[in-house]
gemmi code that builds the backbone of each chain (N, CA, C; Angstrom):
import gemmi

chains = {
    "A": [
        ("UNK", (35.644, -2.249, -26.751), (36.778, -1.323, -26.667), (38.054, -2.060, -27.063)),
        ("UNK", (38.538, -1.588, -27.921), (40.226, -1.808, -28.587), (41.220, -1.574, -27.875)),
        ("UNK", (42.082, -2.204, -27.017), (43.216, -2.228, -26.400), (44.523, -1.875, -27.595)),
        ("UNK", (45.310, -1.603, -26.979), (46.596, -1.101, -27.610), (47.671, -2.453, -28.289)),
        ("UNK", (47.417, -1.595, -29.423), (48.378, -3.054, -30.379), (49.585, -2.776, -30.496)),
        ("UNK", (50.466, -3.426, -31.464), (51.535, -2.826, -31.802), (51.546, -4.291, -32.768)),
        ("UNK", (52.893, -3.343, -33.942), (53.169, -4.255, -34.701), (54.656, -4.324, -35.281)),
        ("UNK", (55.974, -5.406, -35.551), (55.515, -5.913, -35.826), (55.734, -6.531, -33.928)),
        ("UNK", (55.745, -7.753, -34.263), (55.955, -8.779, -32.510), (57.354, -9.203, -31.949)),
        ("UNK", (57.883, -9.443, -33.600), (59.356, -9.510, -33.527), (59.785, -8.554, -34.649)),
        ("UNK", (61.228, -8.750, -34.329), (62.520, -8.227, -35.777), (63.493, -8.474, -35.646)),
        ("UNK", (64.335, -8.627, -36.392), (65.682, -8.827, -35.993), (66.258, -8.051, -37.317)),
        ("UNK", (67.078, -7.388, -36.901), (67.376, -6.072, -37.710), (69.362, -6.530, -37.430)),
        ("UNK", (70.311, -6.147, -38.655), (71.685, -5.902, -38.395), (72.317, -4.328, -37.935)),
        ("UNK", (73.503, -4.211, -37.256), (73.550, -2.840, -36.635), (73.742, -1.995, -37.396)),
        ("UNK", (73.489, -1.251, -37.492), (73.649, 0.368, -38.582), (72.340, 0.097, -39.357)),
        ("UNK", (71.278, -0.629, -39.111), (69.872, -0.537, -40.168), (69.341, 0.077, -39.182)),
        ("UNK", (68.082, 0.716, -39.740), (66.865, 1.275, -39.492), (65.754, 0.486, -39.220)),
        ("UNK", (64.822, 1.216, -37.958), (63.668, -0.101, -37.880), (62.550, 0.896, -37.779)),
        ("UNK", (61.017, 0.724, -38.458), (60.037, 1.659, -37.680), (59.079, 0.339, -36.844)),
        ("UNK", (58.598, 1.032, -35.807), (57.645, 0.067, -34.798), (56.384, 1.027, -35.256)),
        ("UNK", (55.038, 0.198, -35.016), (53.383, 0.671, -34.600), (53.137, 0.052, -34.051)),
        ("UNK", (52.549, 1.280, -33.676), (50.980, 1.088, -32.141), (49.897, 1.778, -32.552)),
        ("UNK", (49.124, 1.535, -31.934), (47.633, 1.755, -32.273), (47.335, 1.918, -30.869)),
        ("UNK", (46.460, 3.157, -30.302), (46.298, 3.419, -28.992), (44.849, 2.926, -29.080)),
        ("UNK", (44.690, 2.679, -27.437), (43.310, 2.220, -27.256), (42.500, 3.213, -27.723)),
        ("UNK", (41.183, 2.811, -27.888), (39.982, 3.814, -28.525), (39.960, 4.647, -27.110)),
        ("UNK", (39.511, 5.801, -27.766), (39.383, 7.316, -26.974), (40.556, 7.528, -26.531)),
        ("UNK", (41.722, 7.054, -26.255), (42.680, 7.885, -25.959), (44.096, 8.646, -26.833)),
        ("UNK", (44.550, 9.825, -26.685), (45.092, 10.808, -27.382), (46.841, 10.781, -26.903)),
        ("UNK", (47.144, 10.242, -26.213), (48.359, 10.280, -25.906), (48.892, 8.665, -25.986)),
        ("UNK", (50.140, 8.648, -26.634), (50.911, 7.487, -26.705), (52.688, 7.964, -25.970)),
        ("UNK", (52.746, 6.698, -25.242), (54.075, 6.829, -24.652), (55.022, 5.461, -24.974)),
        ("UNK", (56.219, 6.004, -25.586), (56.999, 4.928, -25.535), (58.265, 4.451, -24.823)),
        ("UNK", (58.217, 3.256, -24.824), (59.274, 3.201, -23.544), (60.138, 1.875, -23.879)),
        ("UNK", (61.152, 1.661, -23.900), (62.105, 0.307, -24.092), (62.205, -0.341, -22.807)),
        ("UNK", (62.445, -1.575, -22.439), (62.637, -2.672, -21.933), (63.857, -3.440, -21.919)),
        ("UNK", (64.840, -3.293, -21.566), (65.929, -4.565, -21.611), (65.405, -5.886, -20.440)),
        ("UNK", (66.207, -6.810, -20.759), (65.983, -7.907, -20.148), (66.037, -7.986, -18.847)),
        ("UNK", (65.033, -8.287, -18.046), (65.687, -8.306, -16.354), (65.537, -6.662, -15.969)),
        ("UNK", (65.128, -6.045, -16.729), (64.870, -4.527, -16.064), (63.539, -3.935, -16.370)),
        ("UNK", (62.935, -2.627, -15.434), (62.055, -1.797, -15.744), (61.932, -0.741, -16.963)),
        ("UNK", (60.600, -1.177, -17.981), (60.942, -0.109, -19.135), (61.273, 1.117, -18.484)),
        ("UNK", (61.760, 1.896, -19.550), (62.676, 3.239, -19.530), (61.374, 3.686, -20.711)),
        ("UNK", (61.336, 5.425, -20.125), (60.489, 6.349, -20.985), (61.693, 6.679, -22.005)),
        ("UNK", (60.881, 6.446, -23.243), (61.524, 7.215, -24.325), (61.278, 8.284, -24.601)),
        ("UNK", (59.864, 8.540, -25.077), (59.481, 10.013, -25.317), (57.378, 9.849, -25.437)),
        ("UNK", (57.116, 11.167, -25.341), (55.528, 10.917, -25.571), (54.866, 11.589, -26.348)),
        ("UNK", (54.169, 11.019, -26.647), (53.277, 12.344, -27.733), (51.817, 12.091, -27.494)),
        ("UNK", (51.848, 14.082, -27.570), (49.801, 14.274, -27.303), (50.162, 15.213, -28.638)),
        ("UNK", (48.474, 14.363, -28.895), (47.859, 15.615, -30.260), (49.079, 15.654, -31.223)),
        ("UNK", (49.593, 14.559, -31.639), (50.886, 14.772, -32.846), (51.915, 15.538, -32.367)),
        ("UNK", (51.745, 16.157, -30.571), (52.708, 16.872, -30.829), (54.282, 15.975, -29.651)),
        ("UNK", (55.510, 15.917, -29.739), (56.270, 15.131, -28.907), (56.173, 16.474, -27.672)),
        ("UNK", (55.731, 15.438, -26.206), (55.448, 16.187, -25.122), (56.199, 15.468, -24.197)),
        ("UNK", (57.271, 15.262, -24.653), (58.360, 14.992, -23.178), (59.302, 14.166, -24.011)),
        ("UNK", (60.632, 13.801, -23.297), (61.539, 12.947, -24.071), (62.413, 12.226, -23.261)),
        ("UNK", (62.713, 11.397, -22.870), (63.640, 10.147, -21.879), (64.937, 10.493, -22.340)),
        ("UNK", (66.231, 10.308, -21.726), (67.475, 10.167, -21.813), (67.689, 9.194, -23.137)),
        ("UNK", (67.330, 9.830, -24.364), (67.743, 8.946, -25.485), (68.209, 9.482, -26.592)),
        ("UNK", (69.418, 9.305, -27.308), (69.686, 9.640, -28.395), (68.870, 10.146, -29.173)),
        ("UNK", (68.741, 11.806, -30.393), (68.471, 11.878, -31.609), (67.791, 10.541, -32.459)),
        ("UNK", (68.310, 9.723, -32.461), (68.501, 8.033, -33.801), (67.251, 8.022, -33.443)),
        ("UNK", (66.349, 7.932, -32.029), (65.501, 7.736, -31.731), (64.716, 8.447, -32.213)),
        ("UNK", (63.375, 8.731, -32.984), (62.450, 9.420, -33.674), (61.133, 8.998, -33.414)),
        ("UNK", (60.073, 9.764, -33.604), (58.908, 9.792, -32.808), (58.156, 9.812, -33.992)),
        ("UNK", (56.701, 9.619, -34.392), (55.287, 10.820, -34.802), (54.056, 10.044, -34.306)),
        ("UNK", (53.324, 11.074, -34.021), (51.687, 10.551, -34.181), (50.890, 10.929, -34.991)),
        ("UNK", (49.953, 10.465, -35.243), (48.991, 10.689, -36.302), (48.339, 11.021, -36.007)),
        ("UNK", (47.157, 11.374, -36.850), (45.947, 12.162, -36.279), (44.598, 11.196, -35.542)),
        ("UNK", (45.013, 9.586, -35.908), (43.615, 8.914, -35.139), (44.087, 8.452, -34.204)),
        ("UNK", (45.716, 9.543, -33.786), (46.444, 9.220, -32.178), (47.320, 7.755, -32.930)),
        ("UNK", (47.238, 6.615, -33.400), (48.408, 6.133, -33.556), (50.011, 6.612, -34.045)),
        ("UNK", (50.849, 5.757, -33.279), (52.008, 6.417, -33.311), (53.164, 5.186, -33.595)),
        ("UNK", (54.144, 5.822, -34.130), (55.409, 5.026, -34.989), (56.471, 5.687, -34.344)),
        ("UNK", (57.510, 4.279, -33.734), (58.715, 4.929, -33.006), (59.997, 4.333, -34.610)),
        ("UNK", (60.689, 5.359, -34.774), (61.843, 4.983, -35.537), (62.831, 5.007, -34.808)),
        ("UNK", (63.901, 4.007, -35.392), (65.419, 4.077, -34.572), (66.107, 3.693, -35.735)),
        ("UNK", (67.318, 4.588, -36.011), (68.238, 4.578, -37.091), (69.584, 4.253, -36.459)),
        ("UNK", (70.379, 3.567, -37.546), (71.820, 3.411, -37.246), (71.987, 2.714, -35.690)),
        ("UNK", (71.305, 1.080, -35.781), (70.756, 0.590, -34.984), (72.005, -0.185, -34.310)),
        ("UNK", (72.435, -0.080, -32.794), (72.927, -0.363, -32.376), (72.868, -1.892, -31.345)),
        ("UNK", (73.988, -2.928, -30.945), (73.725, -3.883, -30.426), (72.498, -3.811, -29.208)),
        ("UNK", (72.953, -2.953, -28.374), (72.408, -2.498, -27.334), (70.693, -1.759, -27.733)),
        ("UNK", (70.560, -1.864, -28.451), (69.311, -1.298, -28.799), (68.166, -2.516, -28.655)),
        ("UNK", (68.869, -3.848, -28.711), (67.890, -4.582, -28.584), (67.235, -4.910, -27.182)),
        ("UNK", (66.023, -5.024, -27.172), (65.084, -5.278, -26.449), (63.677, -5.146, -26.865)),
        ("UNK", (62.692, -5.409, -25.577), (61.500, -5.058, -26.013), (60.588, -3.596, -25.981)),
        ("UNK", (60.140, -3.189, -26.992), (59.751, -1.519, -26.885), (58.160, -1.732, -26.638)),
        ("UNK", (57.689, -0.829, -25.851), (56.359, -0.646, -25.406), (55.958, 0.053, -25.831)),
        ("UNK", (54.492, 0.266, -26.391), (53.788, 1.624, -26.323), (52.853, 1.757, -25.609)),
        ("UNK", (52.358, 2.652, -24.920), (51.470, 3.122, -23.851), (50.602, 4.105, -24.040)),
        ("UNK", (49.346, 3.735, -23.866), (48.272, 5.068, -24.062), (47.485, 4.781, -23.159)),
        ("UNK", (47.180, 6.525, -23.092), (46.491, 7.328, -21.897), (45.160, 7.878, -22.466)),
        ("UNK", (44.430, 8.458, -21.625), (43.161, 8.934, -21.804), (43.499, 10.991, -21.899)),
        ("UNK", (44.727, 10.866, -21.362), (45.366, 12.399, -21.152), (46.539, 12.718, -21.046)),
        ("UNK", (47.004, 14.091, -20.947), (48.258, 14.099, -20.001), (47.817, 14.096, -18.844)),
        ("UNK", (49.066, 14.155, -17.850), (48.427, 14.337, -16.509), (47.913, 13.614, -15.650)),
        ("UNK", (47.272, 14.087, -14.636), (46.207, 13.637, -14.285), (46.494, 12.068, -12.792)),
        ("UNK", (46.438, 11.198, -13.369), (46.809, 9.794, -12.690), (47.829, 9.035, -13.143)),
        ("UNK", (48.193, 9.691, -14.985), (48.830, 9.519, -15.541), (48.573, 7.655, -15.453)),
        ("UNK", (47.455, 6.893, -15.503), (47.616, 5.644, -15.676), (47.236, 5.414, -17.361)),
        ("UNK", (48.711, 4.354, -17.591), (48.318, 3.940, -19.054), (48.936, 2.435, -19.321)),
        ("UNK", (48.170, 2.305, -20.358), (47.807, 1.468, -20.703), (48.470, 0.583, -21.878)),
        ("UNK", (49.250, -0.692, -21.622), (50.230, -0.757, -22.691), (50.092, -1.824, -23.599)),
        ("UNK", (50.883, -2.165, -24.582), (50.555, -2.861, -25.380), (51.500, -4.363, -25.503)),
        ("UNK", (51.268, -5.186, -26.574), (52.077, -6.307, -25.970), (53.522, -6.562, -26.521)),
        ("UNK", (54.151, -4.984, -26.834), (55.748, -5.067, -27.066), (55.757, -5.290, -28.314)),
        ("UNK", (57.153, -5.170, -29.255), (57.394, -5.233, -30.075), (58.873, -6.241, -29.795)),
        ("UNK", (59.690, -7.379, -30.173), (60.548, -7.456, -30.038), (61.617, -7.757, -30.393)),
        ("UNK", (62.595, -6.486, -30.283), (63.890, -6.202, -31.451), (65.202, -6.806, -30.759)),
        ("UNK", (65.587, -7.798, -31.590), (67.022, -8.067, -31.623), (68.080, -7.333, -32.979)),
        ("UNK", (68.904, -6.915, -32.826), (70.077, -6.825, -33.409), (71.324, -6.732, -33.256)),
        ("UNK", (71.570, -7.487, -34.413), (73.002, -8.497, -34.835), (73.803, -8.279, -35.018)),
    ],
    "B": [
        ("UNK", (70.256, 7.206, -12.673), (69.792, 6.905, -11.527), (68.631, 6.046, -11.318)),
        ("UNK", (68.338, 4.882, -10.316), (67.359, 4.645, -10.632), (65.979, 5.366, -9.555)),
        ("UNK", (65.610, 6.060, -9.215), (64.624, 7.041, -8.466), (63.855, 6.115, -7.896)),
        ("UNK", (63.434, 4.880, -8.289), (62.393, 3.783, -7.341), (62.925, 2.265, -7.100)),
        ("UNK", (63.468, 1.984, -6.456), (63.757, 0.452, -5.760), (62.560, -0.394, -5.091)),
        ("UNK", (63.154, -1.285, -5.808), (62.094, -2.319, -5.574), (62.758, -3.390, -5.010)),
        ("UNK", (62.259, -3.597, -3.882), (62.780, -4.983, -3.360), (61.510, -5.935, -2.916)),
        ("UNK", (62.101, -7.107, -2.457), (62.973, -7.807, -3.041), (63.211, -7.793, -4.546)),
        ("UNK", (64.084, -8.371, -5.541), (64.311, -8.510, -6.875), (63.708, -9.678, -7.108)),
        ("UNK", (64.092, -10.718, -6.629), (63.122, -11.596, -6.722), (62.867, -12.844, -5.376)),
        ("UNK", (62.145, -13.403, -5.567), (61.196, -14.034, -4.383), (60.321, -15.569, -5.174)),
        ("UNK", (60.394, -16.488, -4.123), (60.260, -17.599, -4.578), (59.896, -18.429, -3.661)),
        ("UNK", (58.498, -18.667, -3.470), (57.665, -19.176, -2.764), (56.810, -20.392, -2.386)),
        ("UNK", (56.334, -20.767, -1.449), (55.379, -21.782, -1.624), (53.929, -21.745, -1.771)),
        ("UNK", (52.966, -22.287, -2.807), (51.191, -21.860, -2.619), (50.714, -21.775, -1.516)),
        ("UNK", (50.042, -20.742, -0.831), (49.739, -20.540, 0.133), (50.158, -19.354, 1.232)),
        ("UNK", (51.744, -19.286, 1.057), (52.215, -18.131, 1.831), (51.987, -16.812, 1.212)),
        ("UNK", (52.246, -15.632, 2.421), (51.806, -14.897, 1.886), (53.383, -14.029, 1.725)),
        ("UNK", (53.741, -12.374, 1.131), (54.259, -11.876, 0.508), (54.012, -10.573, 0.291)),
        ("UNK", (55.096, -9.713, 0.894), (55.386, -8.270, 0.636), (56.461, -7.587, -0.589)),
        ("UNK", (55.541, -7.011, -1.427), (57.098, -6.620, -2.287), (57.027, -5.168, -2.171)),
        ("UNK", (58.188, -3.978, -1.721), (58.243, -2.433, -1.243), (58.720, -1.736, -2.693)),
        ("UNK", (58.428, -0.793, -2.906), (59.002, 0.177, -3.451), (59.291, 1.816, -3.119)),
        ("UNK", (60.281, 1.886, -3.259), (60.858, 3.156, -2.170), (61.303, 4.093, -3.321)),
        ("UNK", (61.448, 5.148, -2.674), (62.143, 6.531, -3.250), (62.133, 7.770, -2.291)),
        ("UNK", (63.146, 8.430, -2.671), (63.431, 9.786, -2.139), (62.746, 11.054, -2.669)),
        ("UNK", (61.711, 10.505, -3.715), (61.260, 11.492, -4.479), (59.786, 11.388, -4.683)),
        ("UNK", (58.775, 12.788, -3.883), (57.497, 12.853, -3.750), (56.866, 12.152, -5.635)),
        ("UNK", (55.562, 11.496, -5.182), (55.015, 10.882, -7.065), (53.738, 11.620, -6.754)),
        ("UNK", (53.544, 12.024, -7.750), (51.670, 12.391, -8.098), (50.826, 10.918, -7.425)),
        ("UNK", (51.229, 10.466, -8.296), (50.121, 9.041, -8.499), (51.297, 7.562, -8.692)),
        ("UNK", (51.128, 6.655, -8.348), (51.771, 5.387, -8.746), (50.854, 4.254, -9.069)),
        ("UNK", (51.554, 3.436, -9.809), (51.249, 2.586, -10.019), (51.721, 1.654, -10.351)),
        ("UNK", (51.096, -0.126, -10.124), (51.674, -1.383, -10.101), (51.071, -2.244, -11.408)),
        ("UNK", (52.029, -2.756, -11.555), (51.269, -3.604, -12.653), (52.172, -5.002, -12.549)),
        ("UNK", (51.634, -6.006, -13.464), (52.060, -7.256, -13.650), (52.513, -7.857, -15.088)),
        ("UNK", (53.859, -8.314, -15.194), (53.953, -8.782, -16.647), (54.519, -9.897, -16.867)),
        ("UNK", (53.580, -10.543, -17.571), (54.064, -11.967, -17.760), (55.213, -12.148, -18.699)),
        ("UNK", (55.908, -12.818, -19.035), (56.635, -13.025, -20.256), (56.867, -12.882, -21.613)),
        ("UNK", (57.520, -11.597, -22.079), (57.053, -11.864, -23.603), (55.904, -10.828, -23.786)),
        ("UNK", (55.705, -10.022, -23.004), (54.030, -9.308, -23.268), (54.792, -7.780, -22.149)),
        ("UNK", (53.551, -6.992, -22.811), (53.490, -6.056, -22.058), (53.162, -6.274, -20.415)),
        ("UNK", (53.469, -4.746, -19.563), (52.752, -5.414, -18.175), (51.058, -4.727, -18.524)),
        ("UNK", (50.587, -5.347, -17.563), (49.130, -5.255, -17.405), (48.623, -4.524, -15.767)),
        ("UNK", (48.316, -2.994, -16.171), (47.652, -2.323, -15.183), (46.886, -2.672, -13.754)),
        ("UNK", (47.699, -2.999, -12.678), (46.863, -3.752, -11.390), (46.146, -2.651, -10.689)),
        ("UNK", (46.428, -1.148, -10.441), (45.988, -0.447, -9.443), (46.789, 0.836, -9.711)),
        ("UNK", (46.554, 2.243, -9.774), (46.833, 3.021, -9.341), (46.513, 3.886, -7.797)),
        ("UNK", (47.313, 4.307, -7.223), (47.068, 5.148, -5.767), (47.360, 6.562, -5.968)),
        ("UNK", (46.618, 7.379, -5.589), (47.029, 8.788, -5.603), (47.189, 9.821, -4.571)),
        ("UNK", (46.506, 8.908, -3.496), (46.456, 10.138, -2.246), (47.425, 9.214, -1.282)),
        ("UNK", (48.094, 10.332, -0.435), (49.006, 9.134, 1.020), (48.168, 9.040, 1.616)),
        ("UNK", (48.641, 7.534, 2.137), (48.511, 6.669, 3.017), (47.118, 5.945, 2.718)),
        ("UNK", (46.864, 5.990, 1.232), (45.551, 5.250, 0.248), (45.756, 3.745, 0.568)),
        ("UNK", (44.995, 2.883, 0.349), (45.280, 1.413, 0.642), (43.621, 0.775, -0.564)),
        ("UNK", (44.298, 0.269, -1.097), (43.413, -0.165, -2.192), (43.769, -1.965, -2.243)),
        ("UNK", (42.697, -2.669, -1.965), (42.297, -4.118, -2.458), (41.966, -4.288, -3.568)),
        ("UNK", (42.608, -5.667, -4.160), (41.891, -6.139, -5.376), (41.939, -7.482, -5.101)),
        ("UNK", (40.971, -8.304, -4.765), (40.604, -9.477, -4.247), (41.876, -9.620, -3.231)),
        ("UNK", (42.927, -10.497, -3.295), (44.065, -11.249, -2.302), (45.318, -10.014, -2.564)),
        ("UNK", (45.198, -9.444, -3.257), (46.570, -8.482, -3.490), (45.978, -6.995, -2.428)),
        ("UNK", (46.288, -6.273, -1.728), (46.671, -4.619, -1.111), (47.686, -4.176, -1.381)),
        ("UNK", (47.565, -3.256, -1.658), (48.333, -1.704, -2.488), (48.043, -0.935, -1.457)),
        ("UNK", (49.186, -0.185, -0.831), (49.274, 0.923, -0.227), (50.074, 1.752, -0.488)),
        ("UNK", (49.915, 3.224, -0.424), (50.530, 4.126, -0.632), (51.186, 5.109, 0.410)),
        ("UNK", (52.337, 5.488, 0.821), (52.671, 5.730, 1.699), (52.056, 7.091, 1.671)),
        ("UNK", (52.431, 8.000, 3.415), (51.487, 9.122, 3.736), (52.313, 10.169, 2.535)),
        ("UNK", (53.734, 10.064, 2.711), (54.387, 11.005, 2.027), (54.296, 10.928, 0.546)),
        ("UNK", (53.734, 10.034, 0.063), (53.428, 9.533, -1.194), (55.356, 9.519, -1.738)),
        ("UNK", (56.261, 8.905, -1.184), (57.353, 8.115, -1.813), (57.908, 6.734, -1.957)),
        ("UNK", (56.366, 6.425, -1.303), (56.871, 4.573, -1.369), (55.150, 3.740, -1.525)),
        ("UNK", (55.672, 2.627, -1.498), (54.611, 1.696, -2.001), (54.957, 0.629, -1.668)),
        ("UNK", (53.696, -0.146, -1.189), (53.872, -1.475, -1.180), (52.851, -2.268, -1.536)),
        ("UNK", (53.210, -3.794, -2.261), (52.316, -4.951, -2.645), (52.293, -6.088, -1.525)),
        ("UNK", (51.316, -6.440, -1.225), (50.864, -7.340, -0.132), (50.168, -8.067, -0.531)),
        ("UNK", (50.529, -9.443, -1.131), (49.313, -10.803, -1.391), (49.610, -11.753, -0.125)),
        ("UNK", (48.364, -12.470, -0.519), (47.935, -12.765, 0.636), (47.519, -14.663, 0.084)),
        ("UNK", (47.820, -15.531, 0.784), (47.623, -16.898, -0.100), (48.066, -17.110, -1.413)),
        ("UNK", (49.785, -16.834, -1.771), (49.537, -16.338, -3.069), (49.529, -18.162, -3.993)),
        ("UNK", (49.054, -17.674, -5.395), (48.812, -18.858, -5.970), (49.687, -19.385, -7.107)),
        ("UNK", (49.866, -20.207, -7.715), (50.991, -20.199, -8.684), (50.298, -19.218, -10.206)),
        ("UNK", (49.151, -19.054, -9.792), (48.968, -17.470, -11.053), (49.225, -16.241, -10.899)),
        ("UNK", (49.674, -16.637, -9.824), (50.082, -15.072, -9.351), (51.654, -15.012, -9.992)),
        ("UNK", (52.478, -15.758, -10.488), (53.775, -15.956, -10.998), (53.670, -15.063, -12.005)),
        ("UNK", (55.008, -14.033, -11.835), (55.363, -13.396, -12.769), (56.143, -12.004, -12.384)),
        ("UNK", (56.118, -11.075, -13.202), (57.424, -9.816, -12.936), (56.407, -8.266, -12.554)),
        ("UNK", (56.324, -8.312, -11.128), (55.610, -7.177, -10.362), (56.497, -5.942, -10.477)),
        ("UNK", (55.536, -4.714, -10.957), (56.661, -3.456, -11.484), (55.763, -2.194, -10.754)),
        ("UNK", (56.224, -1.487, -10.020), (55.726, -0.296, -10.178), (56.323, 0.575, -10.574)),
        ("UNK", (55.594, 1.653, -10.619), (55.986, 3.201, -11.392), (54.999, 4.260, -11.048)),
        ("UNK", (55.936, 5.338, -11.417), (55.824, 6.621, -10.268), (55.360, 7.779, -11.409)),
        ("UNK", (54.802, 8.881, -11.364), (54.288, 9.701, -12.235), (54.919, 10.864, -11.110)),
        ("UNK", (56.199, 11.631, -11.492), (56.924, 12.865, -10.674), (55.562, 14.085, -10.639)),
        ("UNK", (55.496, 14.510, -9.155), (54.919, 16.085, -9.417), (55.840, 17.103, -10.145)),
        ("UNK", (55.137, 18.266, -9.806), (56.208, 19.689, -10.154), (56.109, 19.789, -11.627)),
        ("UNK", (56.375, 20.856, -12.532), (56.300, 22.000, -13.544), (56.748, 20.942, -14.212)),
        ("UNK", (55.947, 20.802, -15.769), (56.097, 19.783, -16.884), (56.063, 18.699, -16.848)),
        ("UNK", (55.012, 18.370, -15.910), (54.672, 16.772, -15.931), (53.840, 16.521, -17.103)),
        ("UNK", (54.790, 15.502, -18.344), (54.288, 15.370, -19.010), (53.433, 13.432, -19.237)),
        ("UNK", (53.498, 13.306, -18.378), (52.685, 11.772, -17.692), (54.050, 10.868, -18.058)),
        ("UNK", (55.263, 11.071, -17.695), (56.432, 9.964, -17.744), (55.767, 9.221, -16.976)),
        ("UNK", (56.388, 8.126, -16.665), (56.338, 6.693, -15.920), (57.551, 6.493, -15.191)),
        ("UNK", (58.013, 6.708, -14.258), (59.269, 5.713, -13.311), (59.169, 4.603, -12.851)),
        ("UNK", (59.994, 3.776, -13.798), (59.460, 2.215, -13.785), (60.949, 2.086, -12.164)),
        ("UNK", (60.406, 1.249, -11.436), (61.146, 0.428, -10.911), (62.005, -0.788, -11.328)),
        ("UNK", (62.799, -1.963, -11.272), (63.471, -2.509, -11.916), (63.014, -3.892, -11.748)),
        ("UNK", (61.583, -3.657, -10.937), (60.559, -5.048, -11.139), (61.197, -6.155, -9.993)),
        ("UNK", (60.224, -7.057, -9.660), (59.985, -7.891, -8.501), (59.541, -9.126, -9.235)),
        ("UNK", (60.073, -10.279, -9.366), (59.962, -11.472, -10.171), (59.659, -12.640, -9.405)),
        ("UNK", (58.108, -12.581, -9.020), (57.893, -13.490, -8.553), (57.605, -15.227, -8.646)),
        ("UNK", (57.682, -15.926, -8.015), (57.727, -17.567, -8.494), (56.793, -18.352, -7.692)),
        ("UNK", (55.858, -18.938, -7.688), (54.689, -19.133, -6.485), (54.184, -20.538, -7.060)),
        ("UNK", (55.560, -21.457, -6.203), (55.376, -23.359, -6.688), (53.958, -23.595, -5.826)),
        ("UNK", (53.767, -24.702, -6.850), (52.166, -25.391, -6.232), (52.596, -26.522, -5.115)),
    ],
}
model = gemmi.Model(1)
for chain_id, residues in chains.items():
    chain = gemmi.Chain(chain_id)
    for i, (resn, *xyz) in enumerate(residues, 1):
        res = gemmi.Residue()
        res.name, res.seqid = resn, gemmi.SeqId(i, " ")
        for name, pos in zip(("N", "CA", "C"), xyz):
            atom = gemmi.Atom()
            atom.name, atom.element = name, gemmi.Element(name[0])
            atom.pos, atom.b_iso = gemmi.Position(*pos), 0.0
            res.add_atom(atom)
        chain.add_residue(res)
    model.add_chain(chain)
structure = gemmi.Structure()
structure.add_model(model)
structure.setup_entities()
């Protein structure tokens, strides 16, 4: 069984660029959740998606952009990239919505910008 | 707001003693859960609880869940210097459109000298 990837590990991006992140959800599961990380704190939900479709959304700017695909991997975009944007972003997959809601995450992506 | 407190923030110990870390809220959870994250990486899934006043072992660590299901606590027991690292739980809200968010707490950073 395939645990949840993501790519790339780092970036370092300047402010006002664009960045896209991937994840790859564990095998059999249909829902990916993403969530940011600052330093010294608990990730924050960004937004989630089941079945390609976005099924909830965290206190985050528009800039922030979502999709999933159809073998369930999913790509977070962030445009017009701000200082404060840096940290580490998670993605998280589930077996469902619902439920116990336990998921399963991956080992971050991590964005600085300059 | 942050909806789950976690105390202590952090804690710093000797091998051998043992160690409570709480997480509280004013606000009923479906299900919670704890996890562990080392540095640089995602956290890694320790236990979910779903029913009050549940109490779940995993070798030297207990997880309990309060009756009202709004709090939680971690209880190791002999802890070891592998046990070092940033203890987080998170809360899955009941009620209309639970779409499996996560309420991360703001994490418990533990240090466990040999």
């Amino acid at each position: 069984e395939t645990g949840v990837t993501q790519s790339p590990t780092h970036l370092i991006k300047t402010r006002g660029q664009q960045v896209t992140l991937r994840c790859s959800s564990q095998s059999g599961h249909n829902t990916v959740s993403w969530y940011q990380q600052a330093l010294g704190q608990g990730p924050q939900f960004i937004f989630q998606y089941y079945r390609e479709e976005e099924n909830g959304r965290g206190n985050f700017p528009p800039r922030f952009s979502g999709l999933q695909f159809p073998n369930y991997s999913s790509e977070l975009n962030v445009n017009a990239l701000e200082l404060d944007d840096s940290a580490l972003y998670l993605c998280a997959s589930s077996l469902d919505v619902g439920g116990t809601n336990e998921q399963f995450f991956g080992p971050g992506t991590r964005l600085t910008v300059l | 707001t942050q909806l789950l407190e976690q105390s202590p923030q952090f804690l710093s110990i000797q091998e051998g003693e043992n160690l409570t870390v709480y997480c509280n809220s004013s606000s009923v959870f479906s299900s919670l859960q704890w996890y562990r994250q080392e540095p640089g990486e995602g956290p890694v899934l320790l236990v979910t609880v779903v029913t009050g006043g549940e109490v779940k072992k995993l070798k030297r660590l207990t997880f309990q869940f309060g009756d009202a299901r709004k709090d939680s606590s971690l209880h190791i027991t002999a802890a070891q210097p592998g046990d070092t690292g940033l203890y987080l739980c998170a809360g899955a809200k009941v009620g209309s459109g639970n779409t499996g968010k996560l309420i991360f707490g703001q994490g418990t950073t533990l240090q466990v000298k040999p």
